[in-house]
C-alpha positions as a Markdown table, in Angstrom:
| # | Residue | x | y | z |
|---|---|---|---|---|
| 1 | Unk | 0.0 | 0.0 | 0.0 |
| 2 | Unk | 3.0 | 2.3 | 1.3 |
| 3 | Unk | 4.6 | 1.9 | -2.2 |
| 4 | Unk | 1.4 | 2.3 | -4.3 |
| 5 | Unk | 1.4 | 5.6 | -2.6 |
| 6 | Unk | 4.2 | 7.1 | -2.7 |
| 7 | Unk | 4.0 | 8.1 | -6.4 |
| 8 | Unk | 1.0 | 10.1 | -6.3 |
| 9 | Unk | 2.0 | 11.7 | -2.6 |
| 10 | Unk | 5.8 | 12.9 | -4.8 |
| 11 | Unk | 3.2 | 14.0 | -7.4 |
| 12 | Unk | 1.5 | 16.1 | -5.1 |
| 13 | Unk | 3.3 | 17.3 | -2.2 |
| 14 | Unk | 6.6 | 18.0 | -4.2 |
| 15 | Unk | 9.7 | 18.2 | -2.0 |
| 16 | Unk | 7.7 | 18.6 | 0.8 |
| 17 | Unk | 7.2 | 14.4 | 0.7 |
| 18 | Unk | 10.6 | 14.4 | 1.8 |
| 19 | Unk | 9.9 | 16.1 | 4.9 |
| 20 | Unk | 7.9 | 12.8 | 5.7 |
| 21 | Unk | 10.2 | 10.1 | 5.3 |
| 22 | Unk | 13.3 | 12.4 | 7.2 |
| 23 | Unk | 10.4 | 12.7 | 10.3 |
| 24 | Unk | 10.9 | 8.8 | 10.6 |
| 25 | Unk | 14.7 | 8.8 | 10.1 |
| 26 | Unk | 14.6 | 11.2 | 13.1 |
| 27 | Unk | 12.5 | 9.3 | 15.2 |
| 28 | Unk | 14.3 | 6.3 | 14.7 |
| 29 | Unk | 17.9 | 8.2 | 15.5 |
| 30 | Unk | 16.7 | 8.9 | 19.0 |
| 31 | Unk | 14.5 | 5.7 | 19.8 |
| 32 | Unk | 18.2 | 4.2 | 18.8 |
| 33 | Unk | 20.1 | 6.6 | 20.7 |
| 34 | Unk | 18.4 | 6.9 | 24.4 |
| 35 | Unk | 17.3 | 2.9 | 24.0 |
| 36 | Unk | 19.9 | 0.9 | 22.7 |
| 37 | Unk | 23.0 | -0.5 | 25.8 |
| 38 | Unk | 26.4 | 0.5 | 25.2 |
| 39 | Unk | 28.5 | -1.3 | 24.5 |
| 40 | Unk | 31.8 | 0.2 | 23.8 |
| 41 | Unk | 34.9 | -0.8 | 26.0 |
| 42 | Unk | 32.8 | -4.1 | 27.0 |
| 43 | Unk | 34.7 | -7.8 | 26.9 |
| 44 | Unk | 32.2 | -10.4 | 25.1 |
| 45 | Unk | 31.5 | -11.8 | 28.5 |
| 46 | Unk | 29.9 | -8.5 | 29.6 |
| 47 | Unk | 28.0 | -8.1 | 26.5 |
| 48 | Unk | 26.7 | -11.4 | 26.7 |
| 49 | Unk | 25.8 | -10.5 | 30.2 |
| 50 | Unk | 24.2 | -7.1 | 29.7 |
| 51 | Unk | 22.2 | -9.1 | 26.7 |
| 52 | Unk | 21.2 | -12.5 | 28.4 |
| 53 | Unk | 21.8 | -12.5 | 31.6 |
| 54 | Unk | 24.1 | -14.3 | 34.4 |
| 55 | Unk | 23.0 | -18.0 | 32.9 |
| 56 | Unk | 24.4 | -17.0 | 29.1 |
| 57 | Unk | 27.8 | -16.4 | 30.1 |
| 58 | Unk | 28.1 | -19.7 | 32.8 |
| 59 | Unk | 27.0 | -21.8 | 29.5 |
| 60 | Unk | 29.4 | -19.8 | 27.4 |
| 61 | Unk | 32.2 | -20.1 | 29.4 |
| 62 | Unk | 31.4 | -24.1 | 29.4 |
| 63 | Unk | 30.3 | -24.5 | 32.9 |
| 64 | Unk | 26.0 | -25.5 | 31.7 |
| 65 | Unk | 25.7 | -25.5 | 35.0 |
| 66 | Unk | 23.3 | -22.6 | 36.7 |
| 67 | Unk | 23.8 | -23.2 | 40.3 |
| 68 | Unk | 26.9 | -21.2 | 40.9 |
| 69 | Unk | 25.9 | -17.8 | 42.1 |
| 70 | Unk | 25.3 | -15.1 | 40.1 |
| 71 | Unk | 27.1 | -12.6 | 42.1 |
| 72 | Unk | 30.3 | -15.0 | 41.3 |
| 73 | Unk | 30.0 | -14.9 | 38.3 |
| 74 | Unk | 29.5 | -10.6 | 37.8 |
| 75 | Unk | 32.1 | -10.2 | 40.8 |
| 76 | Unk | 34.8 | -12.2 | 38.2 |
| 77 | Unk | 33.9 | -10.4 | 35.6 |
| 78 | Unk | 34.3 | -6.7 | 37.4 |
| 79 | Unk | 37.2 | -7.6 | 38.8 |
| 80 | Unk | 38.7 | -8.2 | 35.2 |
| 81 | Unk | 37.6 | -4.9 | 34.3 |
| 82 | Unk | 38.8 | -3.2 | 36.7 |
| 83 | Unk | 42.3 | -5.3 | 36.6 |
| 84 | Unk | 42.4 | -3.9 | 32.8 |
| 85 | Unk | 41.4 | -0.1 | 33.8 |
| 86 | Unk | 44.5 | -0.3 | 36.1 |
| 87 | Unk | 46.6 | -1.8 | 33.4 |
| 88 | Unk | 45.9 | 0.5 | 31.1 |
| 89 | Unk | 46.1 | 3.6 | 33.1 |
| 90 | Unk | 42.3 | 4.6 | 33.0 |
């Protein structure tokens, strides 16, 4: 239907039409912006936390087990951050 359209809306509304579609691009830029996680600066492992969850990373560090604590797990993985902010100089 959307492409049907379009023709006869270029027809009509001129360069105006234009004004349309850039309305979506910047509605999309800032649903993008303010809801998508940084990632930037992150290991794997904390992406794969910050995506899906504590469980994800247990199974892809090859331990399918759930049972060890979470907190372990996040403690580990903070401490490696932070054991690579001092290393670098950050």
């Amino acid at each position: 239907m959307a492409s049907f359209s379009m023709g006869y809306a270029m027809q009509n509304l001129g360069w105006k039409f234009y004004i349309i579609n850039a309305s979506y691009n910047i509605i999309f830029f800032f649903a993008v912006f303010l809801l998508w996680p940084e990632t930037k600066g992150l290991t794997l492992e904390e992406i794969t936390l910050k995506f899906e969850g504590p469980a994800a990373v247990l199974y892809a560090a090859g331990r399918g087990d759930t049972e060890e604590k979470d907190g372990d797990r996040e403690t580990e993985i903070s401490e490696r951050k932070e054991a690579t902010e001092t290393s670098k100089g950050i």
